[in-house]
N, C-alpha and C positions, 0 to 999 in steps of 0.2 A: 276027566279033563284036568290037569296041570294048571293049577293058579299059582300066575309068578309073585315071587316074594317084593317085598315093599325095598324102594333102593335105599339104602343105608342112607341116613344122614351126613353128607360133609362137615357140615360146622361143628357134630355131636364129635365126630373124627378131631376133629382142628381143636376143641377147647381141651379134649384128652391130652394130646399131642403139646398144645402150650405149658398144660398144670404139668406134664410129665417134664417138659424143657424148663422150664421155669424151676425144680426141683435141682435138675440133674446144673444147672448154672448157678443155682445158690451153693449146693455142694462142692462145687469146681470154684467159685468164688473162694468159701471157707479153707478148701485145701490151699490155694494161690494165697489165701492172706497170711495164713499160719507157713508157709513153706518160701517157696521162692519170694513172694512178697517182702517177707522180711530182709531179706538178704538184698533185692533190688531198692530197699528204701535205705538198705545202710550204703549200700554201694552208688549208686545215685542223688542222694541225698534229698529224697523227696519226690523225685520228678517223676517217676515210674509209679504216682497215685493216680496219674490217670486213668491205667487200665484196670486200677483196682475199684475206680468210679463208675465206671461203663461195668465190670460185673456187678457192682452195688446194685444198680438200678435196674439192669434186665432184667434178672427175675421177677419182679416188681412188675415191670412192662405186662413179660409175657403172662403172668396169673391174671392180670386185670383185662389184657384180649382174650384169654381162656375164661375168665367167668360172663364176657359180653357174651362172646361167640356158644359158652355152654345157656345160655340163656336162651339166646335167639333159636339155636337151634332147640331147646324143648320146647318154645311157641310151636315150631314147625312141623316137632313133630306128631304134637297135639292134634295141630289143624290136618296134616297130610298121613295121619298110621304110619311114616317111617319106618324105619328100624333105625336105633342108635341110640333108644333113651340111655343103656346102661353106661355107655361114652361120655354121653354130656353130662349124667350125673357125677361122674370118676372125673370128668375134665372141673367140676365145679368145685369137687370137695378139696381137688390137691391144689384149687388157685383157693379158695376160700382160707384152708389152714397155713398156705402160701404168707396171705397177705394179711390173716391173724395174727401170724408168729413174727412179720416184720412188724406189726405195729405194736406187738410186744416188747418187739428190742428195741425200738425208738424210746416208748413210754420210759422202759426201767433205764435208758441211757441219760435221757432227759432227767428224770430223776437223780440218778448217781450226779451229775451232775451237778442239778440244782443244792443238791444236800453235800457237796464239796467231798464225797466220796471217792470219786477218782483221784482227785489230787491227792488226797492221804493216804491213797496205795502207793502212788507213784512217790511220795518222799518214802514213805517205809522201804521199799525194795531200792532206791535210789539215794540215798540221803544227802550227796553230796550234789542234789540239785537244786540251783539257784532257786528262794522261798518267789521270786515274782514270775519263773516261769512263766509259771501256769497262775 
């Protein structure tokens, strides 16, 4: 007799699905900031940082619904045999190294910062810029 397999987990699906989206929108952020970004913030002067803030933070978003949704779904399928551990694991680890590596580049930004490092890139490669800027 034919014993039917266990139905896949949706949410093991869904937090895959997020970590993957959440990747593929910080990549598409990064190309937009380095590419037409640039050109939209000379040409506009500023104003076209809106839609460079809305991809800031998506990705962000979507890793942090991908490691709930990879969680809930390995309770589930702890408690029901599922199928889908190897989804909700892969959906964990691309929001986990997601939300590492942004809180990497806050830290060292926060840093550059506080240690006045930014500014003395920016008079190096700019010199003729007013010293109260920044």
């Amino acid at each position: 007799m034919l014993e039917s397999l266990p139905v896949p987990n949706k949410l093991a699906r869904t937090s895959l699905l997020l970590g993957l989206l959440g990747w593929f929108f910080y990549l598409l952020q990064a190309c937009f900031d380095l590419t037409l970004g640039l050109l939209l913030a000379a040409v506009t002067a500023g104003t076209s940082a809106v839609c460079s803030s809305i991809l800031d933070f998506l990705p962000f978003v979507l890793w942090l619904v991908g490691i709930i949704a990879g969680h809930v779904a390995l309770g589930q399928i702890r408690q029901s045999g599922a199928r889908g551990r190897t989804s909700a694991v892969w959906g964990l680890v691309l929001g986990y190294v997601g939300m590492g590596f942004t809180i990497f580049l806050i830290v060292i930004i926060i840093i550059l910062v506080a240690t006045g490092v930014g500014a003395g890139l920016f008079y190096k490669f700019i010199p003729t810029l007013p010293k109260h800027f920044f």
